[in-house]
N, C-alpha and C positions, 0 to 999 in steps of 0.2 A: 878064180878063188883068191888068189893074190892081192887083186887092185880091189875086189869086194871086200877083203880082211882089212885094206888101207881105209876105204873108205869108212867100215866099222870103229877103225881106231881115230878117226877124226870125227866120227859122229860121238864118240864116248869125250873126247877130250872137250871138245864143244859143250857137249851138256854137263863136265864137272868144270869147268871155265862160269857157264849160266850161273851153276849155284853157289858158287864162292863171290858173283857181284851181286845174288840177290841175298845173301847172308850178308855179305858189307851195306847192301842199303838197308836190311832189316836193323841190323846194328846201328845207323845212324838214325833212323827212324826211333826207336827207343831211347834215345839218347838224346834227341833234340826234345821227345815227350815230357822225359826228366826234366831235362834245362827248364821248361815253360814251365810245369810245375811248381821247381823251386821258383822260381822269378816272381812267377804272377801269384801262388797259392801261403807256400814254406814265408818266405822272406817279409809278404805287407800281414803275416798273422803274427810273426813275431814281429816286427816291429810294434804294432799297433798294443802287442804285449809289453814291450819294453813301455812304452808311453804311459799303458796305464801305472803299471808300479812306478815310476821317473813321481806319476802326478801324486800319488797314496801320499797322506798325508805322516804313514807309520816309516816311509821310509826317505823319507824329507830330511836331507841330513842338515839345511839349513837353519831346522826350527832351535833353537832355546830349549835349555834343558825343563822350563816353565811350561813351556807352549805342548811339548812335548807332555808332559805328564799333564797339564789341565786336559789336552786332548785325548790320554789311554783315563782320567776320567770321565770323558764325556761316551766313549766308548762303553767301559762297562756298567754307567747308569743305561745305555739303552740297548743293550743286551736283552732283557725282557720284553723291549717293545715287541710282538709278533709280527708288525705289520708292517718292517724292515727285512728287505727280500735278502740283504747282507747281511745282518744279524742273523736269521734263520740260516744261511747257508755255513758263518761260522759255526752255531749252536748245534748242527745236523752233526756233526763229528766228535763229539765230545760228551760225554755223559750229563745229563742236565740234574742239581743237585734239588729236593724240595726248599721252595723256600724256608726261611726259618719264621717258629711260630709269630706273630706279631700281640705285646702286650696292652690289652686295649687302656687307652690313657684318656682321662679326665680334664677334660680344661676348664680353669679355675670359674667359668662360667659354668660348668656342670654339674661340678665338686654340690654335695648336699651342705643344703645350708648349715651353719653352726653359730657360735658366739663371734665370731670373729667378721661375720657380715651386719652386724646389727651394731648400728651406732644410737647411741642411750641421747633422749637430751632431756633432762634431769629444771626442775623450774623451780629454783629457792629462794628464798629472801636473805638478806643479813641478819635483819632481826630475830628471825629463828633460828638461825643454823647452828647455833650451841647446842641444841639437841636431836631437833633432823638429822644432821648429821650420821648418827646414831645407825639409823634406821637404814641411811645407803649402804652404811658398813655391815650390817649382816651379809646382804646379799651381794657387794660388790665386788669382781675379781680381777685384782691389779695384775696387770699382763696378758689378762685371756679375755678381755674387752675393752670396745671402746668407746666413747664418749664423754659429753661435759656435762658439770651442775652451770648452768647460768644461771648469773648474780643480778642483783642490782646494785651493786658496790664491791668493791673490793674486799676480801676476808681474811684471815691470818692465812691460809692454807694456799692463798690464787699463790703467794710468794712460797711458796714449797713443793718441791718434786714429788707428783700423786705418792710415786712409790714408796715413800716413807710415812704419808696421809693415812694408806687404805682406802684413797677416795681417786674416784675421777679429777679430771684436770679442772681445774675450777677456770670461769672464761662469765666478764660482763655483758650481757646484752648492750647493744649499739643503741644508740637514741633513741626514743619515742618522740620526740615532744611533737613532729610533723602532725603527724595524725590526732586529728579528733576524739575527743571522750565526754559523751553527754552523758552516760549514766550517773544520774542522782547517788545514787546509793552502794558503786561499785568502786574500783580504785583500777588507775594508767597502770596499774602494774600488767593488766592482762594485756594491753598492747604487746608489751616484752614480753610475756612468756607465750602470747600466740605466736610468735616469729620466732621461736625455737629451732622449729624443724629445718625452716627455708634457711636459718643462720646456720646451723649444720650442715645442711645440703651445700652449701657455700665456701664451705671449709675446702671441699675434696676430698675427703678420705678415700682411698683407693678402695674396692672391692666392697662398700655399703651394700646390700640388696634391703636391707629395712630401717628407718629411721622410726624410734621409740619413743613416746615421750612420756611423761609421768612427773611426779612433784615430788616435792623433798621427804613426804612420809608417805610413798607409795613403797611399798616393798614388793621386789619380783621374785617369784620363781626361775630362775633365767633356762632351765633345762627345756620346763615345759613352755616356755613363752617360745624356744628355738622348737618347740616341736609341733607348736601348731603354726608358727609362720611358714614352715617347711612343708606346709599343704597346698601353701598357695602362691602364684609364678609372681616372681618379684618383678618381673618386665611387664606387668598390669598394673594397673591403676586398683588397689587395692588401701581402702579405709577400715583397717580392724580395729574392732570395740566394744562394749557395750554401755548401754543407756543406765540408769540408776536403779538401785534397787526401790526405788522408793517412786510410790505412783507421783505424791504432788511435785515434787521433782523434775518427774517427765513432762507432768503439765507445764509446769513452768517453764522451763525449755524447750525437749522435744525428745521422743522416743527413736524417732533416728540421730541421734547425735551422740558420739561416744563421749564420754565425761571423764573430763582431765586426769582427775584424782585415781581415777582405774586405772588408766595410760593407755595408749594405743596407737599402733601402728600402722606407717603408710609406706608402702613400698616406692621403692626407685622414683620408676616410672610416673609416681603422682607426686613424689618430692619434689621434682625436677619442673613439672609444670606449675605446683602451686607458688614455687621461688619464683617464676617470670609473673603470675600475676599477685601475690598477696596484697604488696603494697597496696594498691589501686583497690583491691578489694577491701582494705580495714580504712581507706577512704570513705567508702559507701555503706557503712553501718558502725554509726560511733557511739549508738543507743545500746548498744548490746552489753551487758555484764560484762561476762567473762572470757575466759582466752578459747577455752573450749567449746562455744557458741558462736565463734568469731572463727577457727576453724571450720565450724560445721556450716559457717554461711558461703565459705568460700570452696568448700567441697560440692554445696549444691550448684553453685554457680561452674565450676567443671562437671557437672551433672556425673558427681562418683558416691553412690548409697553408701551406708552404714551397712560392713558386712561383720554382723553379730557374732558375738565370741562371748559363751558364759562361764567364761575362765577370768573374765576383767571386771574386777570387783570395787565398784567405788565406795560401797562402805556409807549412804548416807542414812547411819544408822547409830545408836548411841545404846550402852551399855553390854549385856551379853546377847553376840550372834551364836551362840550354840547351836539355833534354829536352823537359823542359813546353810552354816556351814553342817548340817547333819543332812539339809534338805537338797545339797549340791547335785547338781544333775552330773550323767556320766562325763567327763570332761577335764581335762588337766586345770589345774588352778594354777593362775596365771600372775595376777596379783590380790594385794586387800592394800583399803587404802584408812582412809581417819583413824589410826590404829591410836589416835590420843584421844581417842571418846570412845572405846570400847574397853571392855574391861582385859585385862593379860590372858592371853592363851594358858597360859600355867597364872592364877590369882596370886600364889605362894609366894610368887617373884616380886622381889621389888618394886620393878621397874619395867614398865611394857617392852622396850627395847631387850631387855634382860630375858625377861621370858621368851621373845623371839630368840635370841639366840641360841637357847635352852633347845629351843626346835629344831635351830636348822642346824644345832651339834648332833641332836641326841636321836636315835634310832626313830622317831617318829617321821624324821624330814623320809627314808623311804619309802613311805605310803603317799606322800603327797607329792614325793615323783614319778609315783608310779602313774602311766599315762592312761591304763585301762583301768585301773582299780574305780572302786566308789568308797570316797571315804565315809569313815564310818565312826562314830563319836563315843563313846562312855563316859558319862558323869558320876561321880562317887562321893556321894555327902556325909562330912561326917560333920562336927557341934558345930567348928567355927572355921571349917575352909572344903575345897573337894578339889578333887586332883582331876583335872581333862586330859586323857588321853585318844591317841589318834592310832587307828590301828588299821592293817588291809584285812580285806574279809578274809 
């Protein structure tokens, strides 16, 4: 019993001896698993961490207080991109605000046409201008348009600033005498005033879309003249106009060809080309009358039509147009032209000039701005005069 109880107490201390070295090697076993851990997993994922912020350009402390702030704005312009996998991951934490509304804006190419895109060129002599004149001043408005009278000489007014005038800047046509003129019975003046337009285009004026032309006793409506070129794309080759009222007239010229004395307009786009070839073209027809047939040879030769407008009224007609103007189709009246061989709108008046003026002061000019109306005429005879009035229906 003895030396078995001996043996028992050395078989027990034996087996608590085993488990206290296989606790000491499970301990070092755990312990070396750490170490590897940290060495190979913990230590190259933070470094590789420290590297990238080191690289971040937001935490760069050798940038420029410049470089720094051009770069937090290059940052929050591309905060919106979505298709920045670092943008999206900043933007995932932070409440995203709606953009704010955007006001839609007009560039000065879009803007609707007005007075301010329409350069006038106006075709006078010295000789008359004592009283044409006259005729520009009803309808002309210093500061809210622009364009010239071209001369053929100098006049009191070229040496005076428009704004004390009431008139456009006054400006002499450039030489003719290169060019050709065989007409018999016509006068070189039309050289100079067919080169109106191209001498205008030549200027610059900033933001033209329509160059006008017309003669020194063309009077315009200028409301309704911006309201029908604002129909049509000034970036086209566009010849507005109309033919004469008067059939021999057409015969003698042509039915497509607009007539000076009306005035009529060519947009941009055909100003621009007719200035590189005029020259060359008033070479090749020096039989031709007038300025506005010497235009219209040079429009066919850029193969660009007559696009009709029965608002442009040349007027070759003499004494009272009551007829005309009661017979006017639906359409803005645009201009009237020979107003020195018709009789006064108001007979009462004076002076033809006068009695226009009388119109475009006095409650009648409403009806003939109005763009939809038809006008509409009453005559009233009494012994020795009758009073015209102009009224909307």
């Amino acid at each position: 019993m003895g030396g078995g109880g001996g043996a028992g107490e050395k078989q027990l201390q034996q087996q608590q001896a085993n488990g206290v070295h296989g606790g000491v090697a499970g301990g070092k076993a755990r312990i070396s698993f750490l170490s590897g851990l940290l060495l190979y997993v913990v230590l190259p994922v933070l470094f590789l961490y420290m590297l990238i912020i080191a690289a971040s350009p937001f935490n760069n402390l050798r940038c420029s207080p410049e470089s720094n702030a051009a770069m937090a704005h290059r940052f929050v312009v591309a905060m919106p991109n979505a298709s920045s996998s670092s943008s999206s991951a900043l933007n995932s934490s932070a409440p995203r605000l709606p953009p704010p509304p955007l006001r839609p804006m007009l560039s000065a190419g879009a803007a609707p046409t007005g007075l301010r895109h329409i350069a006038f060129g106006i075709g006078a002599s010295s000789a008359l201008w004592k009283s044409r004149k006259e005729y520009i001043k009803l309808w002309w408005r210093p500061g809210r348009m622009r364009g010239f009278v071209w001369m053929d000489k100098p006049v009191k007014e070229f040496y005076s600033k428009s704004s004390r005038t009431g008139l456009p800047p006054i400006m002499v046509s450039s030489d003719t005498s290169k060019f050709p003129y065989t007409h018999g019975a016509g006068s070189r003046s039309a050289l100079r005033i067919s080169r109106i337009v191209s001498e205008t285009f030549r200027l610059g004026l900033p933001g033209v879309r329509w160059f006008v032309m017309g003669d020194d006793d063309t009077v315009f409506l200028p409301e309704n003249l911006v309201h029908v070129l604002s129909q049509y794309d000034h970036r086209q080759p566009y010849y507005i106009g109309s033919p004469s009222e008067s059939h021999i007239q057409n015969l003698i010229f042509s039915y497509g060809m607009a007539f000076g004395g009306g005035g009529f307009a060519i947009s941009r786009a055909l100003a621009e080309e007719l200035a590189k070839m005029q020259d060359g073209c008033l070479h090749r027809y020096p039989a031709l009358y007038g300025s506005d047939d010497r235009i219209h040879a040079c429009m066919s030769e850029l193969g660009v039509p007559l696009t009709r407008h029965p608002g442009f009224h040349q007027c070759d007609l003499w004494g009272d147009v009551l007829g005309l103007l009661g017979a006017h189709p639906v359409a803005p009246l645009v201009t009237l032209h020979h107003l020195d061989f018709l009789e006064p709108v108001f007979p009462t008046t004076p002076s033809r000039a006068g009695a226009l003026r009388k119109l475009f002061d006095g409650p009648w000019l409403t009806a003939l701005l109005s763009l939809t109306d038809l006008l509409l005429h009453n005559a009233c005879m009494h012994k020795h005069q009758y009073v015209q009035g102009i009224t909307a229906p």
